[in-house]
C-alpha positions as CSV (number, residue, x, y, z in Angstrom):
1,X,-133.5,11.0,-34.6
2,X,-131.0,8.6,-35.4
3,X,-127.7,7.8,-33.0
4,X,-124.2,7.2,-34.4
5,X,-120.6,7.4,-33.2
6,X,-118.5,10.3,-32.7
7,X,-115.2,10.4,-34.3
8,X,-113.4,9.3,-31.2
9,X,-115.6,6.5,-29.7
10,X,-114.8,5.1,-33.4
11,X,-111.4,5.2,-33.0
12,X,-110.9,3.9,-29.6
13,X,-113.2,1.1,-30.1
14,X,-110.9,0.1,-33.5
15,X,-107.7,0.6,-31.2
16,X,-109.3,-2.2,-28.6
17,X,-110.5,-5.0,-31.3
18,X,-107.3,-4.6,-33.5
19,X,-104.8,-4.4,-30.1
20,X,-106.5,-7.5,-29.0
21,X,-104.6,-9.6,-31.8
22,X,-101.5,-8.8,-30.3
23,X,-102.2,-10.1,-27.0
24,X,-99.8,-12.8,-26.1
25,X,-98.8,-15.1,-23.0
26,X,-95.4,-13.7,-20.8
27,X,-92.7,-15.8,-22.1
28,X,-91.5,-18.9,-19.9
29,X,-88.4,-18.9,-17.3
30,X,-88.3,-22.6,-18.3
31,X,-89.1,-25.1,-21.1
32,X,-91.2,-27.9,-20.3
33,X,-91.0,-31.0,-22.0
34,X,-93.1,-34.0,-22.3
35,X,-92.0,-37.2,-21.7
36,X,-92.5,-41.3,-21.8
37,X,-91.1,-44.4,-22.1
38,X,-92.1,-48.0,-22.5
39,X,-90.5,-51.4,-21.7
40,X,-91.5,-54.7,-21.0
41,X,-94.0,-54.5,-18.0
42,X,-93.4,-50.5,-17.7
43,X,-95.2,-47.5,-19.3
44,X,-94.3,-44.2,-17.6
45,X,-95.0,-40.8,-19.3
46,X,-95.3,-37.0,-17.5
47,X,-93.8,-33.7,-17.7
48,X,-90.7,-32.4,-16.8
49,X,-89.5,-28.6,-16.6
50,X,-85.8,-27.7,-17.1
51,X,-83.2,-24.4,-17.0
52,X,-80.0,-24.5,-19.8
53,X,-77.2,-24.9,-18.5
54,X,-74.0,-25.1,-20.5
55,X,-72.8,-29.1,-20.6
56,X,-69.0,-30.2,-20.4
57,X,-68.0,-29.5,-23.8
58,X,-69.7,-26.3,-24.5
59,X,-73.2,-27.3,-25.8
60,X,-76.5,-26.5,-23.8
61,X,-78.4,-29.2,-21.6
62,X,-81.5,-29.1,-19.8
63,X,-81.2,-29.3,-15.8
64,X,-84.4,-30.8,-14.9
65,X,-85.7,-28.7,-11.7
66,X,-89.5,-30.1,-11.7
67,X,-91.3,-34.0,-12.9
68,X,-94.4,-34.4,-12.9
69,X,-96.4,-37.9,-14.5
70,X,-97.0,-41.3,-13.5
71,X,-95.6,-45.0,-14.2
72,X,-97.7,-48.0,-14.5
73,X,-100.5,-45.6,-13.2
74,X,-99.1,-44.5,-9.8
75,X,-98.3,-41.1,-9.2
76,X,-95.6,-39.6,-9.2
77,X,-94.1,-37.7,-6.0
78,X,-90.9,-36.5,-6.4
79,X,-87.8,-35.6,-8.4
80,X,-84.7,-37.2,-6.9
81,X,-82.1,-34.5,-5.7
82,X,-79.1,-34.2,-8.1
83,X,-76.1,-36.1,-7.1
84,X,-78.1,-38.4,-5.1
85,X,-79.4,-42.2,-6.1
86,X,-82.3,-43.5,-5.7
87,X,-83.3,-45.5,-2.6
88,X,-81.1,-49.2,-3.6
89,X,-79.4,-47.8,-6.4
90,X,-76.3,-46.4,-4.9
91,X,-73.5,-45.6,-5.4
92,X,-75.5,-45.2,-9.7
93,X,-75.9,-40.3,-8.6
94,X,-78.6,-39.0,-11.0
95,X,-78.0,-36.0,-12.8
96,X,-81.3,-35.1,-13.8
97,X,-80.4,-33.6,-17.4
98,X,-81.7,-33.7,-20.5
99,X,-79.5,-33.3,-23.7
100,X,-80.3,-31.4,-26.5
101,X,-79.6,-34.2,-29.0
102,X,-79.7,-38.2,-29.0
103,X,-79.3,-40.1,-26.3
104,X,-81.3,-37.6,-24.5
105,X,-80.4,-38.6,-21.1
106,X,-76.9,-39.6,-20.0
107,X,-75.6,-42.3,-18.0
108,X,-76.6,-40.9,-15.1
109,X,-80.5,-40.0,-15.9
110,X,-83.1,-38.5,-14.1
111,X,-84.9,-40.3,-10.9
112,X,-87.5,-39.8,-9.1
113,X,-90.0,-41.1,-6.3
114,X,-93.5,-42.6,-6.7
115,X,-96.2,-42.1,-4.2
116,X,-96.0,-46.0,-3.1
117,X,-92.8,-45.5,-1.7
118,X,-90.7,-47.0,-4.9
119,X,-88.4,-44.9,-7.1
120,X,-87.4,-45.2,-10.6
121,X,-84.2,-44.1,-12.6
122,X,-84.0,-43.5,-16.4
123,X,-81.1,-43.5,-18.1
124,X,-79.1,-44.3,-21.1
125,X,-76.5,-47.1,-20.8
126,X,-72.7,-46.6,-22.1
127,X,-71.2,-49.3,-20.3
128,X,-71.8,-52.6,-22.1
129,X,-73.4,-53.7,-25.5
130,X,-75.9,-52.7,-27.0
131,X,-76.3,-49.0,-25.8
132,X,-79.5,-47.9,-24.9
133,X,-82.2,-46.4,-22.5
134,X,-82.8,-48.4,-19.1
135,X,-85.1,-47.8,-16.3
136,X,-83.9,-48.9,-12.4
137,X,-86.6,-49.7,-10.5
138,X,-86.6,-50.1,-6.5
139,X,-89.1,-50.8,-4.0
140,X,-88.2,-52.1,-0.2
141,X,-86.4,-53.5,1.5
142,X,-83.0,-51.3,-0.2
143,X,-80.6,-53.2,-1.0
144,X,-77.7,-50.4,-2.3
145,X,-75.2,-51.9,-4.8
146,X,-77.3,-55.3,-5.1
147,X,-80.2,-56.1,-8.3
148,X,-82.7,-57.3,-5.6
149,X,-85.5,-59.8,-6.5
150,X,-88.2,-56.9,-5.8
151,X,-85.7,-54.6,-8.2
152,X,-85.5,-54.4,-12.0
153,X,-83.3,-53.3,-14.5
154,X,-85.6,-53.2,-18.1
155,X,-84.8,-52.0,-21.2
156,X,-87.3,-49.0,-22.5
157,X,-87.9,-47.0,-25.9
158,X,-87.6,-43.0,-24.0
159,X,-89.1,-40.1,-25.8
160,X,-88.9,-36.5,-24.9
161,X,-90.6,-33.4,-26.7
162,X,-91.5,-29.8,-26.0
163,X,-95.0,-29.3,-24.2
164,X,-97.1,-27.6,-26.2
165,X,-98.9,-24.1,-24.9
166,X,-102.8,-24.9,-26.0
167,X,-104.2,-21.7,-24.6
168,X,-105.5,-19.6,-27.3
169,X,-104.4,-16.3,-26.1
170,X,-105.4,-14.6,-29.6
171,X,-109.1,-15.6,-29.3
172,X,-109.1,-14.9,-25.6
173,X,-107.6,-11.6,-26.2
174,X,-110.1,-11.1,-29.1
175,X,-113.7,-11.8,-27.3
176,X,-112.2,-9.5,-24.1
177,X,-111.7,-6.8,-26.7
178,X,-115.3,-7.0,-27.8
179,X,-116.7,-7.4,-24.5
180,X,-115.0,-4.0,-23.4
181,X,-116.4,-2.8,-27.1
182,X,-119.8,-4.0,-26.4
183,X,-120.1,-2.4,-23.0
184,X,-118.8,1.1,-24.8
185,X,-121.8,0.9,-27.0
186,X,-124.2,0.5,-24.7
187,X,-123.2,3.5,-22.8
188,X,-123.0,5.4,-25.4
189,X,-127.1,4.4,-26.5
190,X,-129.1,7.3,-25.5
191,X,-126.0,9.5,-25.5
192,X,-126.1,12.1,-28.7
193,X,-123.4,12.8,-30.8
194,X,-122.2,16.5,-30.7
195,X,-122.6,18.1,-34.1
């Protein structure tokens, strides 16, 4: 006596392998952005999340809330607090915002603290020629207002993209689908179909 599937089991087990394409992540509260930059003696790269906010003229920027990353391989700790400077770099506030076109950061930048105690502060300079992005470096003793010999002001090449999403929510969606397929065959094995 052979075994088959009723009408419904049919159905519902169509219903779960097609719904599965449609599976897709929750949309994010933020956008996440990779970042680097290189200079003479300096490579730093991590990843930094950000909420719009509108800018002075009307356009949207990207208020950096989170970093994440290294420089010159040491980690990363911190994200200095907007409207603050870094340890030896007052009275130069951060803003912590991103722009939505080139120069990327403003004259202000983004700072933050590594976990050997220094703190770094990217930005793009206005102020003399020729324009471009710095990085302020500062490691004890603080000297506020003063390029100390264990400080450094280099030029650097900064880059900033959105993070990718690699999970493949399609093919994980896909193989739960058949799983839960799968398992509604097997039950049904030894189960005859109503005629």
């Amino acid at each position: 006596m052979s075994r088959r599937f009723g009408n419904w089991e049919g159905v519902w087990f169509l219903v779960l392998v097609s719904g599965a394409g449609c599976i897709s992540p929750a949309p994010l509260q933020a956008d996440e952005w990779g970042w680097h930059y290189r200079g003479p003696g300096v490579v730093a790269s991590g990843r930094l999340t950000t909420v719009p906010v509108p800018g002075t003229t009307g356009e949207t920027v990207h208020q950096i809330v989170r970093i994440s990353g290294s420089r010159n391989g040491v980690l990363i700790d911190s994200l200095q607090s907007t409207g603050t400077a870094i340890p030896g770099n007052a009275p130069y506030r951060v803003d912590n915002r991103l722009g939505s076109t080139e120069p990327r950061l403003t004259a202000s930048g983004f700072g933050y603290a590594l976990a050997d105690g220094t703190s770094a502060n990217p930005f793009f300079q206005t102020h003399s020629v020729p324009h471009g992005y710095r990085e302020y470096f500062s490691r004890a003793p603080f000297l506020d207002g003063t390029l100390g010999p264990e400080d450094a002001e280099t030029p650097v090449e900064f880059v900033v993209s959105p993070w990718e999403m690699t999970t493949p929510w399609r093919e994980v969606g896909l193989l739960a689908a058949l799983g839960w397929g799968l398992a509604w065959i097997s039950r049904l094995r030894g189960r005859p179909v109503a005629r």
